[in-house]
Structure formats: structure tokens, C-alpha cells
C-alpha positions as CSV (number, residue, x, y, z in Angstrom):
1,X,26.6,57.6,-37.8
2,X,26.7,53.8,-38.8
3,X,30.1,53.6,-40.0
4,X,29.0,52.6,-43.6
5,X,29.0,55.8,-46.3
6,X,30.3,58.8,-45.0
7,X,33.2,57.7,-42.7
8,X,35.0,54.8,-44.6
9,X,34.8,56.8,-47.1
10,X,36.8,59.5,-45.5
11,X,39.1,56.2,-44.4
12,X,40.1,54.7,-47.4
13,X,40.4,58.4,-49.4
14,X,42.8,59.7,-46.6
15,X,44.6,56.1,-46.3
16,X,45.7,56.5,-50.0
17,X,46.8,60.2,-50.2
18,X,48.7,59.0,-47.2
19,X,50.5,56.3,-48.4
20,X,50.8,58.0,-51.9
21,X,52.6,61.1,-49.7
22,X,54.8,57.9,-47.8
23,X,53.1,58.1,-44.5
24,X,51.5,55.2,-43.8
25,X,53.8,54.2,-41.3
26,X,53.4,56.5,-39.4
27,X,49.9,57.4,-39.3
28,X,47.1,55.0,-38.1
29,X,43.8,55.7,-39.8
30,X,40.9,54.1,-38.4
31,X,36.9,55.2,-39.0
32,X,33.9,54.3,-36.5
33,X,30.3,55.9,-36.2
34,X,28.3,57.0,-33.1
35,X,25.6,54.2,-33.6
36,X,26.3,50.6,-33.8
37,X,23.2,50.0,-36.7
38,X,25.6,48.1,-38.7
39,X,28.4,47.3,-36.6
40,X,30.7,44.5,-38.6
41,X,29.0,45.2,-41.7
42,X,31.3,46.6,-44.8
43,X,30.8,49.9,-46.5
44,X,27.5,50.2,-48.7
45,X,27.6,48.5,-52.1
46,X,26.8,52.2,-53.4
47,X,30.4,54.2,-51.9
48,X,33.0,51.3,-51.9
49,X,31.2,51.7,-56.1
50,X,32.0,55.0,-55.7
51,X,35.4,54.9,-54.3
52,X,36.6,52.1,-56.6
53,X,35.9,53.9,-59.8
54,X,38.4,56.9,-58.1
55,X,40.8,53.9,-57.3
56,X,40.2,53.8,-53.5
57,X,39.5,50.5,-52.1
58,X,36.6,50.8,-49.2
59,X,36.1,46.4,-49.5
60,X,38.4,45.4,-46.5
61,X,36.5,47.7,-43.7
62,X,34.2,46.8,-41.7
63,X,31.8,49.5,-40.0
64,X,32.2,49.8,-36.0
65,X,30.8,52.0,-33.1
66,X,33.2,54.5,-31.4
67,X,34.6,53.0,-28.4
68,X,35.6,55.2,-24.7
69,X,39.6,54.2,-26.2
70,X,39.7,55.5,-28.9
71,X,39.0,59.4,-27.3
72,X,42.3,58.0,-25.7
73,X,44.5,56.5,-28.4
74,X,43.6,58.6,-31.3
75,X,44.8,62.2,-31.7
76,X,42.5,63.6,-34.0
77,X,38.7,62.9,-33.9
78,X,36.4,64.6,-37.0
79,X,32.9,64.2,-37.3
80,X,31.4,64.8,-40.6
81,X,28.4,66.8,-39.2
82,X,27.2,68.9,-36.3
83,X,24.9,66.3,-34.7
84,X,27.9,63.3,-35.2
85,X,29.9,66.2,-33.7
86,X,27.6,66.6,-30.5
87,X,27.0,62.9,-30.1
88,X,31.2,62.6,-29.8
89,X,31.6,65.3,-27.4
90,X,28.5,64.1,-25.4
91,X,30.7,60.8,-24.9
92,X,33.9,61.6,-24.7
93,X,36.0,62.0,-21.3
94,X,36.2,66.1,-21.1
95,X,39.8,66.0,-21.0
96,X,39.8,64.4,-24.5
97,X,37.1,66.8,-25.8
98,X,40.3,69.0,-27.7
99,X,40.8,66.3,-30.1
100,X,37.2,66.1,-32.2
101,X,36.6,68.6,-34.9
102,X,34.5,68.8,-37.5
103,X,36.0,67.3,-40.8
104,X,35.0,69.6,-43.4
105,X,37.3,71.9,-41.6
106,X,40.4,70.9,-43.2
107,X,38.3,72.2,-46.6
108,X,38.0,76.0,-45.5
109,X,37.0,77.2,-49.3
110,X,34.5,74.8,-49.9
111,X,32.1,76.6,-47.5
112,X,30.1,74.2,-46.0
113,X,30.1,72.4,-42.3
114,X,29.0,69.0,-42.7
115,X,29.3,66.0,-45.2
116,X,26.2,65.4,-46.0
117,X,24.4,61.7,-45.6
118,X,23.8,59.9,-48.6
119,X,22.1,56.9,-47.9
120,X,18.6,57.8,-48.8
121,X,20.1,59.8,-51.4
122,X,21.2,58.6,-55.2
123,X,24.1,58.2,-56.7
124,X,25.1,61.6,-57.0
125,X,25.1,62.1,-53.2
126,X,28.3,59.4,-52.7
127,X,29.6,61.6,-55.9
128,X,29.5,64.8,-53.8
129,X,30.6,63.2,-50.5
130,X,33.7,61.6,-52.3
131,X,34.7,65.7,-53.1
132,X,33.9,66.9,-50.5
133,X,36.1,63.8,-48.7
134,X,39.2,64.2,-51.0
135,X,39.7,67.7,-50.6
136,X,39.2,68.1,-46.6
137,X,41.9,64.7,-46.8
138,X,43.9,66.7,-48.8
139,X,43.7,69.3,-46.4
140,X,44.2,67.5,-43.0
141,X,47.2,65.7,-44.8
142,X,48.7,69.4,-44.8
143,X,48.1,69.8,-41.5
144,X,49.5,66.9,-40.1
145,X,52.5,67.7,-42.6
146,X,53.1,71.7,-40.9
147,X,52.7,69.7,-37.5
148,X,55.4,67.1,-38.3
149,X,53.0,64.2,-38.2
């Protein structure tokens, strides 16, 4: 939603398994939320914490809103829950609409739809989000691998 927790945390997990995997070239990796609440602003102090102890480095991004391009330039757009999910559709030029999914579904056997928010949650919640991150990276990484890239 504000391109602080959830999202840059889903950027900087799936920027390293793709470099570690030799990718980076050829994939752009970019995160944004819906709402501009803290456009410019870098990730919260509590999931670039986080991320670091996991060795991913959050500290160079810098939160944005989801502009009409990117529906355009990007092939793939995942929203980490439903109402993210709506609020992208809602936006986005109809003949665009075949690129957002949810995130969580490159994680099939975890069982759950959305990442959940953890800003008004403790520490634990940027814990949880950080699995739940790592294995639907892990999972889109296949995907993009069976596609080719």
C-alpha cells in the first residue's frame, strides 16, 4: 500500500535470489504501492532490520506510488493482498489487467492469499512476511525460469 514493508521487501528478497540464480541482467525488479503516504521515503527501520539480518539489503529503495507506465512496461504485476489487488485492477488500462496477480501465488503450499501488513504489528509480523516473501520469490523465480525469462 505505501511502498514501505511489504513490497520492498518482496524487492530486495527476489533481487538477490535473482542475481544469486545469474539473472539480474535480465530481469528488472522494481516495487511501488497503491498510495503515495510515503512516497520517497525508504523502507521502515523495522524490515530493511529484518531483511539485513537474512542478508538482503532493503537501504537503497525508496518507496513510490504505482504510475499508469508501469501497467505498460512491466510484465508481471503481484499485489500482496486482495484489496492491493483490487485497487491495481481498478487502475490499470483493461488491456493490461492479464499481468497483476496476487503474489502469494507463486507459494501454492503455504495456503494463504495475502501477505499480511505488519506495520501496526511487532516484530514477528516482518518475521512472517520475510517467509512468506522468500518462498513465493522462490517460486515466481521458477516460473520465470520454465517461461525462459
Amino acid at each position: 500500500m505505501g511502498n514501505i514493508c511489504r513490497s520492498p521487501t518482496a524487492e530486495g528478497v527476489f533481487r538477490k535470489q535473482v542475481e544469486d540464480a545469474g539473472y539480474l541482467q535480465q530481469i528488472e525488479i522494481d516495487s511501488a504501492g497503491t498510495h503515495a503516504y510515503h512516497a520517497f521515503e525508504p523502507p521502515d527501520p523495522r524490515a530493511q532490520s529484518a531483511a539485513l539480518l537474512r542478508g538482503f539489503d532493503l537501504s537503497p529503495l525508496k518507496a513510490r506510488k504505482v504510475q499508469a507506465i508501469d501497467f505498460e512496461v512491466f510484465d508481471y504485476i503481484l499485489a500482496m493482498d486482495k484489496y492491493n489487488y483490487d485497487s491495481l485492477v481498478a487502475s490499470c488500462p483493461k488491456v493490461f489487467a492479464y499481468k497483476i496477480s496476487m503474489f502469494l501465488k507463486f507459494a501454492p503450499d503455504l495456503g494463504i492469499r495475502d501477505v499480511p501488513d505488519p506495520y501496526y504489528g511487532g516484530e514477528k509480523g516482518f518475521e512472517e512476511v520475510l517467509d512468506l516473501v522468500e518462498e513465493a520469490s522462490f517460486g515466481f523465480l521458477q516460473e520465470l525460469r520454465k517461461r525462459e525469462l
